[in-house]
DRENDO-1510 file (C-alpha; in Angstrom, 1 decimal, always signed):
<recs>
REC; n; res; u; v; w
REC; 1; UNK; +0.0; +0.0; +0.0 .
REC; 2; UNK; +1.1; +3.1; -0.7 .
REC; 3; UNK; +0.2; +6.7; +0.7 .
REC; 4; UNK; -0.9; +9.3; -2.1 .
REC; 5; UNK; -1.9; +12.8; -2.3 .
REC; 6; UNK; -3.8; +13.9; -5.4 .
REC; 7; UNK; -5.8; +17.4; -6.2 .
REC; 8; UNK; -8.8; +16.9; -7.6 .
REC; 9; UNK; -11.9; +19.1; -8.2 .
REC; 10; UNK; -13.7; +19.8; -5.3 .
REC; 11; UNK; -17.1; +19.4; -6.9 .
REC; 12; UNK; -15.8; +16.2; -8.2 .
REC; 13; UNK; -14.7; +15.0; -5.2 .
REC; 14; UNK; -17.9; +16.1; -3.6 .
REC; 15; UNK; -19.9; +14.1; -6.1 .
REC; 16; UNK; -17.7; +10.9; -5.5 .
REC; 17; UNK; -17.8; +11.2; -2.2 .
REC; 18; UNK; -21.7; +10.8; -2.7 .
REC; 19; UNK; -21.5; +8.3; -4.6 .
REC; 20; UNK; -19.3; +6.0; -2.9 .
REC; 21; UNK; -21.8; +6.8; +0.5 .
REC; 22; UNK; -24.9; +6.0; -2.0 .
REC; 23; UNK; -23.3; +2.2; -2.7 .
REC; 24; UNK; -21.8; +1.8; +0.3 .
REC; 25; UNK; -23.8; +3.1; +3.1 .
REC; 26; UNK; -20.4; +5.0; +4.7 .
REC; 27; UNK; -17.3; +6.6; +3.2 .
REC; 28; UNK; -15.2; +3.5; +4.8 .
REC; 29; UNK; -14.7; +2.1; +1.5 .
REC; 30; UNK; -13.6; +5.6; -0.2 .
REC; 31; UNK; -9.9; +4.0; -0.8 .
REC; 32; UNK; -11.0; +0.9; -2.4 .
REC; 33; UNK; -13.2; +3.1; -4.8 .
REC; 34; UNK; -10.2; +4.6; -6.0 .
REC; 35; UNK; -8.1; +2.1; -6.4 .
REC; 36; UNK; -11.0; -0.1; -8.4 .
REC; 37; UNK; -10.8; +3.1; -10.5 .
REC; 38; UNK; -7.8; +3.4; -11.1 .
REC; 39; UNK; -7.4; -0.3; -11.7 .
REC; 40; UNK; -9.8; -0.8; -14.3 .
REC; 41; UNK; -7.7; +1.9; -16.3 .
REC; 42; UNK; -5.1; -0.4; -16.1 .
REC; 43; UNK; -6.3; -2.9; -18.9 .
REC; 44; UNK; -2.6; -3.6; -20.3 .
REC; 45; UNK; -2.1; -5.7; -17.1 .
REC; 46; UNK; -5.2; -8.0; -17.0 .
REC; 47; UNK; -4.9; -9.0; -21.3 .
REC; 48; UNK; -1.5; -9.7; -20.7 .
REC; 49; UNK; -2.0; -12.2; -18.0 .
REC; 50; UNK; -5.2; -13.7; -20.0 .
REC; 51; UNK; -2.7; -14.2; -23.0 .
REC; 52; UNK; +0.0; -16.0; -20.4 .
REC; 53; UNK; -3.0; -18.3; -19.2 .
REC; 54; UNK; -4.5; -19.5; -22.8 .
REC; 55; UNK; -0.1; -20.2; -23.7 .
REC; 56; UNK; +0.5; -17.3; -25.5 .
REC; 57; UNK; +3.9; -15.2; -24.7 .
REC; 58; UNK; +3.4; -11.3; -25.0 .
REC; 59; UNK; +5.5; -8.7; -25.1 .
REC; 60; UNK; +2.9; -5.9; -24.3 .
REC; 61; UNK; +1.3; -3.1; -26.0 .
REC; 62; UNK; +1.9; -1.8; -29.4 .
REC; 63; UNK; +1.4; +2.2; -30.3 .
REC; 64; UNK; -0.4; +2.9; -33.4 .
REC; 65; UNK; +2.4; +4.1; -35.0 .
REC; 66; UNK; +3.9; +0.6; -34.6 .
REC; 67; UNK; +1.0; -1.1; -36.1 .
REC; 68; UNK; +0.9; +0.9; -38.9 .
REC; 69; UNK; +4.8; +0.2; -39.6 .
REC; 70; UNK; +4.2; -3.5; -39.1 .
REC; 71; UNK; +1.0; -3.7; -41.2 .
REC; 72; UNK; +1.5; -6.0; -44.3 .
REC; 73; UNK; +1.5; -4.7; -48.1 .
REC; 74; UNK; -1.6; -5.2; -49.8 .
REC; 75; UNK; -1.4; -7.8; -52.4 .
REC; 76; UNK; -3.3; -6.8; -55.1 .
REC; 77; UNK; -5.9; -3.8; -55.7 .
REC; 78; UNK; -7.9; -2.3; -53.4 .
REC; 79; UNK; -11.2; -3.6; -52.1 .
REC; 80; UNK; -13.3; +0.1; -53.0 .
REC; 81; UNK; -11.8; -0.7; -56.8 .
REC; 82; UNK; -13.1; -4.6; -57.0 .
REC; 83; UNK; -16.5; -3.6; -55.4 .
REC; 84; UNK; -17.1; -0.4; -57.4 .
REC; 85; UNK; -15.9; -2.5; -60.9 .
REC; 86; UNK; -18.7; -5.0; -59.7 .
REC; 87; UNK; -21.3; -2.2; -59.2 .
REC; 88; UNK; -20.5; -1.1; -62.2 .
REC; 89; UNK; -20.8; -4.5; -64.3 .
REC; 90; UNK; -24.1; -5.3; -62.3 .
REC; 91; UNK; -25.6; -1.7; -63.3 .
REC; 92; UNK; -24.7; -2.4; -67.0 .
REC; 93; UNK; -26.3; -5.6; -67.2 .
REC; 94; UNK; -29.5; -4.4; -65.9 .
REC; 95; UNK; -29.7; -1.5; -68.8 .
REC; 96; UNK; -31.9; -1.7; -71.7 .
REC; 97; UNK; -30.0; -1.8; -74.5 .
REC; 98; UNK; -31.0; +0.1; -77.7 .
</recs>
């Protein structure tokens, strides 16, 4: 456990407050509120250890940047060209001719 001083809002902390007496009946459990909070931030953690149960090794987090260097090339033309070259086909066909 650690010992932390924060500043926060004081309508904020006013409303939390409330709401931690509304669920709890007393402001004994104010602490665990916050940590809970601040825990389920923490999301990075909890998949990681998921992976590590099912057998698979992680190495963490990647930044979008990252993913976007790592992304594979595209093999061959772009979806919006195939589907809009079908469109186009399907269109003609139904045409009267003259």
């Amino acid at each position: 456990m650690a010992k932390v001083s924060l500043y926060i809002n004081k309508e904020v902390w006013a409303k939390f407050r409330e709401e931690v007496f509304r669920k709890h009946g007393s402001l004994r459990k104010l602490s665990s509120e916050v940590e809970a909070l601040l825990s389920s931030t923490l999301v990075e953690d909890k998949v990681t250890a998921q992976f590590e149960k099912l057998g698979f090794k992680t190495a963490g987090a990647i930044s979008s940047r990252e993913l976007r260097e790592r992304r594979p090339a595209l093999r061959g033309p772009p979806s919006e060209r195939i589907i809009r070259e079908m469109r186009r086909k399907r269109v003609a066909e139904t045409l009267p001719r003259q």
